[in-house]
C-alpha positions in Angstrom: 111.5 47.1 95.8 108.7 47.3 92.9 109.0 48.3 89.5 107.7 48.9 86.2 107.3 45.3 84.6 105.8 44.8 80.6 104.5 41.5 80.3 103.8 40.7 76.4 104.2 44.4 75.7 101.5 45.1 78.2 102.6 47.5 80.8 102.0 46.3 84.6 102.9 48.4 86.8 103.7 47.0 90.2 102.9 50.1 92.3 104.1 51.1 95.6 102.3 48.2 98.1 99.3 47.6 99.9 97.9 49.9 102.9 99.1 48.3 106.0 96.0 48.7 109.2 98.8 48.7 111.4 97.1 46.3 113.9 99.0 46.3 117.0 102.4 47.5 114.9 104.1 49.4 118.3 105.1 48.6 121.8 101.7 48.4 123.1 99.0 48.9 120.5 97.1 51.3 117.8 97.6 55.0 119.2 98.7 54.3 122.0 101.0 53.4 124.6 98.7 50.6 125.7 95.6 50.8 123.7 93.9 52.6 120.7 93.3 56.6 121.4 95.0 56.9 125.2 97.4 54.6 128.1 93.8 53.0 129.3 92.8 52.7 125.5 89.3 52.5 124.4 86.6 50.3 125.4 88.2 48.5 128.2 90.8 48.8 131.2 94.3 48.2 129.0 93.6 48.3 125.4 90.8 47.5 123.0 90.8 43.8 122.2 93.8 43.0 124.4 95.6 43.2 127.5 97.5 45.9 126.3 96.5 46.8 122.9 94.6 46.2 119.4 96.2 42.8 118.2 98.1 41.6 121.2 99.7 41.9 124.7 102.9 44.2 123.5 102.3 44.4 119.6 101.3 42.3 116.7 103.1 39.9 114.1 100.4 40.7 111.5 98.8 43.6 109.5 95.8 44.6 107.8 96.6 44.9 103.6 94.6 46.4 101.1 95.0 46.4 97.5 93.4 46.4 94.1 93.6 44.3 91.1 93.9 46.0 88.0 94.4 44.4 84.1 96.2 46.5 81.5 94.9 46.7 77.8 97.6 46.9 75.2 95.9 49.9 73.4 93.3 50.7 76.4 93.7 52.6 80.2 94.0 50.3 83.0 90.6 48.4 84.4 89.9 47.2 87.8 88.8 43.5 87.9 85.8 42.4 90.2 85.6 39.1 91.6 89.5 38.1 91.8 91.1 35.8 94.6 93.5 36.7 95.6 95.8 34.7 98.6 98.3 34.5 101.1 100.2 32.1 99.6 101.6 29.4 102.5 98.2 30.4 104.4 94.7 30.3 104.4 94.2 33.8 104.1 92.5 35.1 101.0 89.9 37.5 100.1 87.6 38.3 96.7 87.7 41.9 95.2 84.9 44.0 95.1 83.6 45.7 92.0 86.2 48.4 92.0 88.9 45.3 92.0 89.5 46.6 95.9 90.4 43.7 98.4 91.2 43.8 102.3 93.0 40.5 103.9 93.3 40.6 108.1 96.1 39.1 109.9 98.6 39.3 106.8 102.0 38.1 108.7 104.6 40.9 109.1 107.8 40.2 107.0 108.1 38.6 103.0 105.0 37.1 101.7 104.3 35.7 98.2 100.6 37.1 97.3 99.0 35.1 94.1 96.2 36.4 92.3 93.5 34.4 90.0 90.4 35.8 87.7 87.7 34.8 85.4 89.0 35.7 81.7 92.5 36.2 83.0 95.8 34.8 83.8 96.9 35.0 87.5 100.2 36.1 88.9 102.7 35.2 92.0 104.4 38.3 93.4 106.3 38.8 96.9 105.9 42.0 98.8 107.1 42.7 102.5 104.7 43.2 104.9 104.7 46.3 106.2 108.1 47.8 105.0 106.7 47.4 100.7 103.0 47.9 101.8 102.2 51.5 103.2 100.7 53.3 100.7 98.5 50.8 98.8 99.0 47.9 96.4 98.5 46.2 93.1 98.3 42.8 91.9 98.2 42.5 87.9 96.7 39.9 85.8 96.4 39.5 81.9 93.4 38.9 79.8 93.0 35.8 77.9 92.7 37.4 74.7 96.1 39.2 75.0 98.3 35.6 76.0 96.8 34.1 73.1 97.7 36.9 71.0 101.3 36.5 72.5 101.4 32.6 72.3 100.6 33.3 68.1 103.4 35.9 67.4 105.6 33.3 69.4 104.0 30.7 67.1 103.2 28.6 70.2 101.0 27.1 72.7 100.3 28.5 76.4 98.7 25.8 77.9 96.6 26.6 81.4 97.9 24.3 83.5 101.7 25.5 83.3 103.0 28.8 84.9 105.2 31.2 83.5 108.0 32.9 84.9 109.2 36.2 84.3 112.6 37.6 85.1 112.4 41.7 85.5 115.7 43.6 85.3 115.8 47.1 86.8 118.2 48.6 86.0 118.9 46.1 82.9 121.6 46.4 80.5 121.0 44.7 76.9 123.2 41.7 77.2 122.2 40.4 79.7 121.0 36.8 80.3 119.1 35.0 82.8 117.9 31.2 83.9 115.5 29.3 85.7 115.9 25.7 87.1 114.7 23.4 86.9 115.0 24.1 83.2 112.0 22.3 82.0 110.6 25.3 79.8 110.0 26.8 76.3 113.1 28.7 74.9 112.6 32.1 76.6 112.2 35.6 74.9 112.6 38.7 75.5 110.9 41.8 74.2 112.2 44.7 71.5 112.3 47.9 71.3 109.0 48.4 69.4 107.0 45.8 72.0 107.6 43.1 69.4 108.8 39.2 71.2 112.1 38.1 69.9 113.0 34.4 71.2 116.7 34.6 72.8 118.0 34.2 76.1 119.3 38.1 76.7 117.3 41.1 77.5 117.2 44.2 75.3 117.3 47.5 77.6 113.7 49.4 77.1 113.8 52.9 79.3 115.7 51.4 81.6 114.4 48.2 82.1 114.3 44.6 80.5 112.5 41.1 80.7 113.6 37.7 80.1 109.9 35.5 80.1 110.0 31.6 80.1 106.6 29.9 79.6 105.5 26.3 79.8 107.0 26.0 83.3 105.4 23.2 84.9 103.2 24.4 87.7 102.9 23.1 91.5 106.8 23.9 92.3 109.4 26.2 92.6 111.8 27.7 91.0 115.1 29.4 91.5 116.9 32.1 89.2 120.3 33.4 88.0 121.0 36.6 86.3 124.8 37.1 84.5 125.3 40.5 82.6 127.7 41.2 79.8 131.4 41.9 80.3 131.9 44.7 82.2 129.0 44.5 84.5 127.4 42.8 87.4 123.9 41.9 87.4 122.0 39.8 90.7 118.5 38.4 91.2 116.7 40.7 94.5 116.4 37.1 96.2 113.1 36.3 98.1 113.9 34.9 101.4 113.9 31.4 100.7 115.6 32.4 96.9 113.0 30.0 95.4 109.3 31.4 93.4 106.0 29.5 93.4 105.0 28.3 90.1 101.1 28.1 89.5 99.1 26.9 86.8 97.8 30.1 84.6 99.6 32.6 86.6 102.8 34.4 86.0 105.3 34.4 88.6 107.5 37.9 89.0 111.5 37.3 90.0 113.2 40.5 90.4 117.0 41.7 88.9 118.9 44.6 89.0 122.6 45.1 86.7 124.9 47.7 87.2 
């Protein structure tokens, strides 16, 4: 499930994920029964690459991805952005976008994967998507220019410093009241945002069009983190866990946790 998220008034938008190849997805292979285009498959006896199929003997625990990284501009369109990493996180998989911010990573493994992304002029982020169910139709990975956190750290009247992570808590649906934590708690006071885009330091969201954030910055990086949501009386809120219910933290990057209130 991806959503809308606003990060310091700046809409990202977490688009509908990455194209998946399809390597080897299927009982025996890419178009076929036992090989890409027919039951002998092309270029060999079974299958091409394989005994029976592209990827593997009788399927494949991996796909292809492809994404783009985009920024957003608080009074400007979206922009690509050339030259990003952008990883596997728990592999060494990774890949460098081209100069219309596309990138393509082989051998993705099938199931929940945490994807981070990291660029010149720009603060990273840590997002989880599920590989292949969340990544069909093509995906995005956001990052923030440098200009626009510092303009956030100054209406907070703090400091961001690059070698902590922040972590943002997205609620969708969200229902103004509603609070959220991270632990370990060794963080700023968090903030939400306003109606008008403005920051207002407190530890409950403020329903915008349906959604809310809760943002805690100055989270030390190289760890995890786990989250809890609790809505106001009358209402249940929950975090959409990752598998392991715990979020990388990485220096200069924001990592995305996911809630939902009803």
């Amino acid at each position: 499930m991806r959503n809308q998220t606003k990060i310091f008034g700046i809409v990202l938008c977490a688009l509908a994920a990455a194209a998946c190849g399809g390597d080897g997805n299927g009982s025996g292979g890419t178009g076929g029964t036992a090989g890409t285009g027919g039951t002998a498959g092309t270029g060999g006896s079974a299958g091409t690459g394989g005994t029976a199929g592209t990827g593997g003997s009788g399927g494949s625990d991996t796909s292809t991805v492809e994404g783009t990284v985009r920024t957003y501009f608080s009074l400007q369109d979206e922009m690509v952005v050339p030259g990003a990493t952008v990883r596997v996180m728990g592999t060494s998989l990774s890949a460098t976008s081209d100069q219309n911010g596309a990138f393509t990573i082989n051998n993705v493994p099938n199931g929940e994967n945490f994807f981070s992304v990291e660029a010149p002029g720009h603060w990273g982020s840590v997002d989880y998507w599920d590989v292949p169910q969340e990544t069909s139709q093509g995906f995005v990975l956001l990052v923030v220019t440098d200009a626009d956190m510092a303009s956030a750290a100054v209406e907070l009247g703090r400091t961001f410093s690059t070698d902590d992570g922040v972590v943002e808590i997205y609620f969708d649906p969200a229902i103004t009241g509603a609070s959220g934590t991270i632990s370990p708690a060794n963080h700023d006071a968090p903030f939400t945002l306003d109606v008008d885009g403005s920051l207002l330091v407190q530890d409950t969201v403020i329903e915008v069009d349906g959604g809310g954030d809760l943002f805690f910055t100055s989270v030390p990086a190289g760890g995890t983190v786990s989250a809890d949501v609790v809505g106001p009386a009358g209402s249940t809120c929950a975090v959409i866990e990752s598998d392991t219910g715990t979020y990388p933290v990485e220096a200069k990057s924001i990592t995305v946790v996911y809630a939902a209130c009803q």
